[in-house]
N, C-alpha and C positions, 0 to 999 in steps of 0.2 A: 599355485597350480590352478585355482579355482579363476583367477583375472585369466590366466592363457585359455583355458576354455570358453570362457566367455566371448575375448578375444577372437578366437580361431570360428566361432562360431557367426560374432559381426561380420567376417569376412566372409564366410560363407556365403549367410545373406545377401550382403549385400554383389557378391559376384552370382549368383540366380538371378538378383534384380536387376544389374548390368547384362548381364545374356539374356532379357528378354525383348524379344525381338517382335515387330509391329509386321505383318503379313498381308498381302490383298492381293486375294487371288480371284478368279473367274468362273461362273458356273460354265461349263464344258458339256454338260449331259444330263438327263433329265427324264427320268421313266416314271409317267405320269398314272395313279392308278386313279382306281374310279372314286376316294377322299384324299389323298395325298400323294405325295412326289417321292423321289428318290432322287439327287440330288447329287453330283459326281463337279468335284473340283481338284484341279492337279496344276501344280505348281513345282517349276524348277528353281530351289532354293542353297545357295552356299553355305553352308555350316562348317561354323571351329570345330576343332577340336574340346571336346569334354562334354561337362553337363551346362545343358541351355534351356531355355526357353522360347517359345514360338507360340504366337499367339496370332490367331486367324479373325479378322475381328470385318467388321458391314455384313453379318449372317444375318439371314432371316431371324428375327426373334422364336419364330413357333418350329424350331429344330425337337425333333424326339429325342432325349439326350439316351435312351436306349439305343439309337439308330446307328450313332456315330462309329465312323472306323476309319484310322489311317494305315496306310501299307507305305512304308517306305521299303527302300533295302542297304543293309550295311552299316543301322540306324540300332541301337536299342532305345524300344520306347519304352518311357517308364509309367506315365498315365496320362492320361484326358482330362480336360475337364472343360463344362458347359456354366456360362453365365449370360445372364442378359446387363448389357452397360446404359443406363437409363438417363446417363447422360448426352448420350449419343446417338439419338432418338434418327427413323427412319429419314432418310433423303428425301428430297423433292426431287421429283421427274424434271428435266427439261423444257416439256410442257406443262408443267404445274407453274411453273417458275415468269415463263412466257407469257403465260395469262395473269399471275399477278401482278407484274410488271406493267405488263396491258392495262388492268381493271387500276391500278395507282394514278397511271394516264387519265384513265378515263374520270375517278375523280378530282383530280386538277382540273380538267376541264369543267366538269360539271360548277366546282367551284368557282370559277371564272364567269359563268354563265349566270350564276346566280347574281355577284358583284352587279354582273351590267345587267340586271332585270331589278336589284335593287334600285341602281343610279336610275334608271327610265321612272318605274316608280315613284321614285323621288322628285324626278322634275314634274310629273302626273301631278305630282300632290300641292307642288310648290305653284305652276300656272293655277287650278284651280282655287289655291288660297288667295291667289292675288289676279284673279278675272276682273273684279270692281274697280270701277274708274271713279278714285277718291278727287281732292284735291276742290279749290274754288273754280278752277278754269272753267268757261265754258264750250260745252259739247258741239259741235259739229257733228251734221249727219254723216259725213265725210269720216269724219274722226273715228263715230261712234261703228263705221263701216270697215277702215280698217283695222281697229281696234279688233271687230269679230270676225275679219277674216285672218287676220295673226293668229288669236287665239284657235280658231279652228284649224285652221293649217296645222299650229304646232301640236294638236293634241291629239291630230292624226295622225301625223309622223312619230310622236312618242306612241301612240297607241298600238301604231303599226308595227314599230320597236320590242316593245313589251311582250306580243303574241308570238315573235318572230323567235326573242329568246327561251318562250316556252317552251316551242313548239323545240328546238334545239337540246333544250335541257330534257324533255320528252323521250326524246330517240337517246339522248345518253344515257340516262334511266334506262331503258328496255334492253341498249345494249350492256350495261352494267348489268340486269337483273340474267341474261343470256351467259354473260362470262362467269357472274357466280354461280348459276348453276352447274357449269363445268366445271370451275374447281371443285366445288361439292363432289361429281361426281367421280374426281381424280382424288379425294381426300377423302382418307377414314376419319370416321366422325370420333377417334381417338388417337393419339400419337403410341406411338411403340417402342418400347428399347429397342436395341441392334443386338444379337448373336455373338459372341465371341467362345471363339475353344483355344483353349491354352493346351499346348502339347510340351509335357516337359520329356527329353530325351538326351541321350547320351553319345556321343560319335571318337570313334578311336584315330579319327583325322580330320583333317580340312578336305572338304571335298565342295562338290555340287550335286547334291539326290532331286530325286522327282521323287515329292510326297502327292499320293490321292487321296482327297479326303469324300469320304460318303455319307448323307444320314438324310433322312427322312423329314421329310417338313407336312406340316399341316396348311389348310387354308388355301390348298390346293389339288383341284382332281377333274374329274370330264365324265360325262354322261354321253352315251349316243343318242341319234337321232337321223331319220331317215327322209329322203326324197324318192317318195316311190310315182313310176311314171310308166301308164301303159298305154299307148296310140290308139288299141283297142284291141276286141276280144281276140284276133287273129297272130296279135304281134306278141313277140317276148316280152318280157319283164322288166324294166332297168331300178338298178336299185341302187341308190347313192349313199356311204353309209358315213356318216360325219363329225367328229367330234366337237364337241362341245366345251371347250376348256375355261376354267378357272385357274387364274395363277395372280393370287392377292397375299405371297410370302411377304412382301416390301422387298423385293428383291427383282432386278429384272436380269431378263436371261438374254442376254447378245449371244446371237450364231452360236445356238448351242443343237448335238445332237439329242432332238427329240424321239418320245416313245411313248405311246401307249399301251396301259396292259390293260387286259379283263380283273388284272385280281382285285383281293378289296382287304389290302392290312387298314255349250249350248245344244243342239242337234246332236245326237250320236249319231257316229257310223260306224258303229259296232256291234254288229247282226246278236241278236239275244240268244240266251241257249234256257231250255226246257228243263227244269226243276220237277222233280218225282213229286206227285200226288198220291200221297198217301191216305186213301178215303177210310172215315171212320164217323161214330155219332162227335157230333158238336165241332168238323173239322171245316175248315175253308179252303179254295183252292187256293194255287201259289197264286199271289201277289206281285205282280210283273212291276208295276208301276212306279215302286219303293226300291227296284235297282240303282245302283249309282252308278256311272262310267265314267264322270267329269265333275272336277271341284274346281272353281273360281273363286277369288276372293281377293284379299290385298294385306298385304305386311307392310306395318307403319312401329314408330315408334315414339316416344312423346316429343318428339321433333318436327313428327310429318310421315310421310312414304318413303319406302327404303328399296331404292332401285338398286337392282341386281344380285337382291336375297335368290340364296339356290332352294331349291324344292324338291323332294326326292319323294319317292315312292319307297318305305324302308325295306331294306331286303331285295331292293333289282333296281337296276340301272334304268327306271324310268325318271326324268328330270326334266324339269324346266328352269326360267329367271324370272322374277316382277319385272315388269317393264318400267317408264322413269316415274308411271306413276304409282308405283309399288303395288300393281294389280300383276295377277298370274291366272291363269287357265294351267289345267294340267289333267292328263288321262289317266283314270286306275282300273286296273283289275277288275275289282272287287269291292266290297260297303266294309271287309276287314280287311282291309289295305290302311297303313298308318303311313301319314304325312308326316317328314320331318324337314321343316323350315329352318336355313341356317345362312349366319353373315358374320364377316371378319369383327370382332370386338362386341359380339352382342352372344346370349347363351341361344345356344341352340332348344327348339321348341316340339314338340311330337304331339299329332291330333290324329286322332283315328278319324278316318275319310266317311264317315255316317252322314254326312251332311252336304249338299251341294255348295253351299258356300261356306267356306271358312274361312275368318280374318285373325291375323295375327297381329298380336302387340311384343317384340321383342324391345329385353332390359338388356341393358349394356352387360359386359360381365368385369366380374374383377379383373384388378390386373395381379398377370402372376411374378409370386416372389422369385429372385434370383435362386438358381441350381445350380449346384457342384455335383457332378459324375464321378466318378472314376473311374475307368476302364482300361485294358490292356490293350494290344494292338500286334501281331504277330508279321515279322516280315514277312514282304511277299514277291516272288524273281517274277511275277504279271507284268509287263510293259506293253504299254501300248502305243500305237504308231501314233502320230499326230496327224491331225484331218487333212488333206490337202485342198476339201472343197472350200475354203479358204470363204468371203465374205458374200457370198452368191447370192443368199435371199436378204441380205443386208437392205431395212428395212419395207420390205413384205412381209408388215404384222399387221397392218386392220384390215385387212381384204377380208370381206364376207365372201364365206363358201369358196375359198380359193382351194384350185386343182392341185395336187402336190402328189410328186412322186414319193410312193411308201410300198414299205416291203412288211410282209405278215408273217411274221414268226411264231410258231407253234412249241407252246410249254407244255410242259405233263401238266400245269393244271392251268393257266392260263392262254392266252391270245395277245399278242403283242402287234400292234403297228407301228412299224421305225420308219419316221420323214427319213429320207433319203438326204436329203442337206440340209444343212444348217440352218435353223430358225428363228427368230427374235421374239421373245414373248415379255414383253414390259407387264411390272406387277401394276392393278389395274381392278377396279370394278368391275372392267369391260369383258362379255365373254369375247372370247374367240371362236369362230367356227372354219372348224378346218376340215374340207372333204377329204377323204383318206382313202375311200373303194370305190370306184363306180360297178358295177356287176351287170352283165345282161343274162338275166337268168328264164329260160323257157318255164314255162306256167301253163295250167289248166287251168280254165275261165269254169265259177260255177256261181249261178243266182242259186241265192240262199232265202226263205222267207220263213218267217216264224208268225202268222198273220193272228194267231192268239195273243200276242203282243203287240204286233204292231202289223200295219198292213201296209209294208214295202218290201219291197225286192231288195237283195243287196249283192252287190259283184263280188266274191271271192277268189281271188287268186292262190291257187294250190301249186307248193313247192315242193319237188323229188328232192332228195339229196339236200336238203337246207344248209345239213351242217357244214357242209364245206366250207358254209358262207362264214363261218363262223359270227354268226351275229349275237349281239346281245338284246334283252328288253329293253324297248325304248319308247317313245315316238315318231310317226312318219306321219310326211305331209304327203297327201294322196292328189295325183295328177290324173285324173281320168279323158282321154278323148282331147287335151290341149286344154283341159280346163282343171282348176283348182278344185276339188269337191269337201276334203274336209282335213282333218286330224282324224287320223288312223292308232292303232299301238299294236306294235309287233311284240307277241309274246313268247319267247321261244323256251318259256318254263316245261308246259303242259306238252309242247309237240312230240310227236311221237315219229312216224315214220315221215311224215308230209308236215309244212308248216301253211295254216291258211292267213293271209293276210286279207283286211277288208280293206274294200277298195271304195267303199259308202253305197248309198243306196242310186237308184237308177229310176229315176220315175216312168221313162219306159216303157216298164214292165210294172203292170195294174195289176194290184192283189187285193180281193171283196172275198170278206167272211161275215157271214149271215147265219143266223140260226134259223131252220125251216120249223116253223110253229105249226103249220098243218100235219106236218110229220108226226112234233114231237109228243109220246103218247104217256100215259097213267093211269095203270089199269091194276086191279085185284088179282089175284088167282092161288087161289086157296088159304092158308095164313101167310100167304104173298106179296108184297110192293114190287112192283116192276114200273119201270121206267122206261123212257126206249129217247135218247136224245139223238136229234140230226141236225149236225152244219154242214155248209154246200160253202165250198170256196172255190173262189172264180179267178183263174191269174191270164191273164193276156199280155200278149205280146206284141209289141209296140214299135219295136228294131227293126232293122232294115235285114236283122242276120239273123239266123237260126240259134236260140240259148240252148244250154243245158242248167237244169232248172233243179231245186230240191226244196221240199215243204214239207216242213216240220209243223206236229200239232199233239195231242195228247189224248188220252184217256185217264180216268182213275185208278190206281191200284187198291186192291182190296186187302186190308190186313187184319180181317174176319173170316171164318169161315164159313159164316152164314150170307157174306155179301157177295154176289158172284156177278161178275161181270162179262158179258159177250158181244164181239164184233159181230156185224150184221155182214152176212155170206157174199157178200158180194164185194166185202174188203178187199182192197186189189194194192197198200201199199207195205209197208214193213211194218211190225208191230215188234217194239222191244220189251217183253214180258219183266223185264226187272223194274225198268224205271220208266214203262206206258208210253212210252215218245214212238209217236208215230211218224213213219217219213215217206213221201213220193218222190220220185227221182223218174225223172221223165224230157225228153228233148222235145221242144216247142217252134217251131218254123214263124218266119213273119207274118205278123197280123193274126194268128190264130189263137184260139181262145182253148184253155182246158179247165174240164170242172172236175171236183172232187168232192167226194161226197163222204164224212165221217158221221157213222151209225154205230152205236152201241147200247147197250141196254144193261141198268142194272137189277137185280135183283137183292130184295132183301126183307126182312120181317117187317109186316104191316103196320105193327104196332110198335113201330122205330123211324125216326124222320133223319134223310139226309139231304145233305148238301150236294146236289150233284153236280149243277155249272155255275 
């Protein structure tokens, strides 16, 4: 009894291991979020009857093996399971292939080149070891003339030789150092297993089902980023809103339907804002100067610079890349704003943004050990049509800033943008940038000055109705009047009914803050300290057109009650009594000049010293 079971059980085996079947199927679809993808493959496959195996194998290695699900129908599945096969390490691109092939060429040659700079060389070496005329004969001036014009000739012509193959070997070098940096930049500085999910299941006939299979992959996702463009202060708004994709699975995506979602499984031109001054003994005003709006720096690793490291702002969709020389520029918020620097096969890195320059050194990461899943899989009667836009954008992948028809679909908690036809997106260090909205949105033009920080104007464009736009935090590049002005950031955390976009400063419009010292006074009165400070700010206008203007400035707040603070009666702008931010708001015609005048006085015990400006 005990051989039959053993027996019946060999058989077993080995019919699971005969029904296991090798699979290769297509990415179809692709819904990209702001760190990773979602990833849609469907396959029409014949299946026997009974228990088999199917094994789906060239997957990206960094599959969430939580993610995974197939729906077939008329199928029982009995489990999943996820491994990585390390013998089977990622593919080479076509173009990786081309240029290796290329750069083989180009060392044969090189090696050829050397040969014949040896042999010139050589004969170089051999006329000058034997220039001397031995022997008894005697010389003739004749003799002794051709004698030096042989040798001369010939050592020209080798010489000439020698230079000619340097100069050859020269340009091959440079073109060799040119093609390796592009494979570098098409190769991960690590190899990867392949993905493989084994589906074991059970079928009560021979048929032909369409299994979909779905799951989430890492190592890929999109930030936005904006082209804002205004003709001037009379024209609409246009706003170009763009993604930014990464897609570094080891996987490439032929004519698949694409999607984005919102979800998430030097110079500023960014007008300053007014910090409450809370006046007390031994206090200082705010400190303007120690803001941050921008960190530059560079991500290297003990190899060199690591071009097309991503950059994020954590917590909002602000991002940029290193360029090839692994340097990045990038816009924050805020001085608690935390940087996180991240690249395929290296650990991802977090700096709090306190610093205007920060440099990273990223370590490789381990590599991870193979996984086994298991999970169920419920049929499912979903069928879906197959595409009929058939091979359209069939390669229209490196286009910068290419136009593409996209449709905006609206989640309960996300924002989706669906390219309209089919896409190619090769896995790649390279980003993508793909325009997706253009918008022309009407706007209110308003100069903005904060000239206790800084003494310029700066254009702000105010948006009704923002949200429709549905946008996210990003970066925009600012086009002002047909000219490029700066890097902008659109922050649509804090907006409330109106979103204001900067549009950089305008030199234009002259803004002069002075402190009137003949004014400012220091006087006694009774067990009293009074103070009395005045600045006179000057803004002029320089445009050929009429602004609408706003200047912002401040007072102290008293959080004593012995310290009492008073506008001078003549104050003529807004006084916010919580947080002292003073503001004018006033329209300026060309060439005309308006002054302002801020007076205030404080009072407080004589026998107490403060800090007033």
């Amino acid at each position: 009894m005990k051989k039959i079971i053993i027996f019946l059980l060999f058989l077993t085996v080995n019919f699971c291991f005969s029904q296991e079947r090798e699979i290769k199927s297509e990415v179809n679809s692709a819904t990209v979020f702001l760190n990773s993808a979602q990833v849609t493959r469907t396959k029409n496959i014949k299946v026997d009857r009974g228990l088999q195996v199917l094994k789906f194998v060239d997957l990206s290695p960094f599959i969430d093996k939580k993610s995974i699900q197939i729906r077939a129908e008329g199928i029982e599945i009995q489990a999943i399971n996820y491994q990585k096969n390390y013998l089977n390490s990622s593919k080479k691109s076509m173009e990786q292939i081309s240029l290796e092939d290329e750069l083989s060429k180009l060392n044969d040659k090189i090696d050829i080149e050397n040969i014949n700079l040896s042999s010139v060389q050589d004969e170089i070496q051999f006329l000058k070891s034997n220039r001397s005329i031995g022997g008894d004969q005697t010389l003739t001036v004749s003799a002794l003339k051709e004698a030096s014009s042989f040798y001369s000739s010939q050592m020209k012509k080798l010489k000439t030789n020698e230079l000619a193959f340097k100069n050859k070997i020269h340009k091959l070098h440079v073109k060799k150092a040119k093609i390796t940096k592009q494979i570098e930049n098409l190769t991960p500085k690590k190899e990867f297993a392949s993905g493989e999910i084994f589906l074991k299941m059970r079928s009560s006939s021979v048929k032909t089902v369409k299994f979909i299979l779905t799951y989430n992959v890492s190592n890929v996702g999109w930030y936005p980023s904006y082209d804002v463009r205004v003709k001037d202060i009379n024209s609409p708004l246009h706003l170009n809103y763009k993604a930014n994709l990464k897609q570094n699975s080891q996987v490439d995506w032929n004519n698949v339907k694409l999607r984005f979602s919102s979800a998430n499984p030097s110079q500023s031109t960014k007008a300053g804002k007014i910090t409450p001054y809370f006046i007390n003994y031994g206090t200082y005003p705010p400190n303007y100067k120690s803001e941050i709006d921008e960190v530059v720096g560079y991500v290297e690793d003990s190899q060199g610079p690591i071009p097309g490291a991503t950059v994020l702002v954590k917590g909002t969709t602000i991002g940029t890349e290193t360029d090839f020389n692994g340097r990045y520029s990038i816009k924050v918020p805020d001085t608690n704003s935390t940087l996180v620097f991240s690249y395929l096969g290296f650990r991802t890195v977090e700096r709090k943004a306190n610093n205007r320059s920060i440099n990273i050194l990223m370590e490789a990461d381990e590599v991870l050990e193979e996984v086994v899943v298991t999970a169920y899989a419920k049929p499912s009667k979903n069928r879906r049509s197959k595409s009929k836009l058939g091979q359209k954008l069939e390669g229209r992948v490196y286009g910068l800033n290419t136009s593409i028809p996209t449709k905006k679909i609206i989640n309960q908690t996300s924002v989706s943008f669906e390219i309209i036809e089919p896409y190619t997106v090769k896995s790649s260090k390279k980003d993508f940038i793909i325009s997706m909205k253009t918008y022309e949105v009407e706007a209110s033009y308003n100069y903005y000055a904060v000239p206790r920080i800084e003494e310029n104007a700066f254009l702000v464009a105010r948006l009704n109705d923002w949200e429709k736009l549905n946008l996210l935090e990003g970066e925009a590049n600012v086009y002002f009047e047909n000219t490029f002005i700066g890097t902008s950031l659109i922050d649509t955390r804090y907006a409330e009914k109106q979103l204001d976009i900067s549009l950089g400063m305008d030199k234009n419009v002259s803004i002069q803050r002075d402190k009137a010292k003949d004014f400012t006074t220091r006087q006694f009165i009774g067990n009293k300290k009074e103070e009395t400070s005045v600045w006179n700010i000057i803004v002029k206008n320089n445009k050929l057109q009429t602004i609408k203007m706003s200047v912002l400035d401040q007072i102290p707040i008293s959080t004593r009650e012995e310290i009492k603070i008073t506008m001078d009666k003549k104050f003529d702008g807004v006084l916010n009594q919580e947080t002292g931010e003073v503001r004018w708001n006033f329209t300026l015609t060309p060439k005309n000049t308006k002054e302002i005048v801020l007076k205030y006085t404080v009072r407080y015990p004589k026998n107490r010293s403060l800090i007033i400006d």
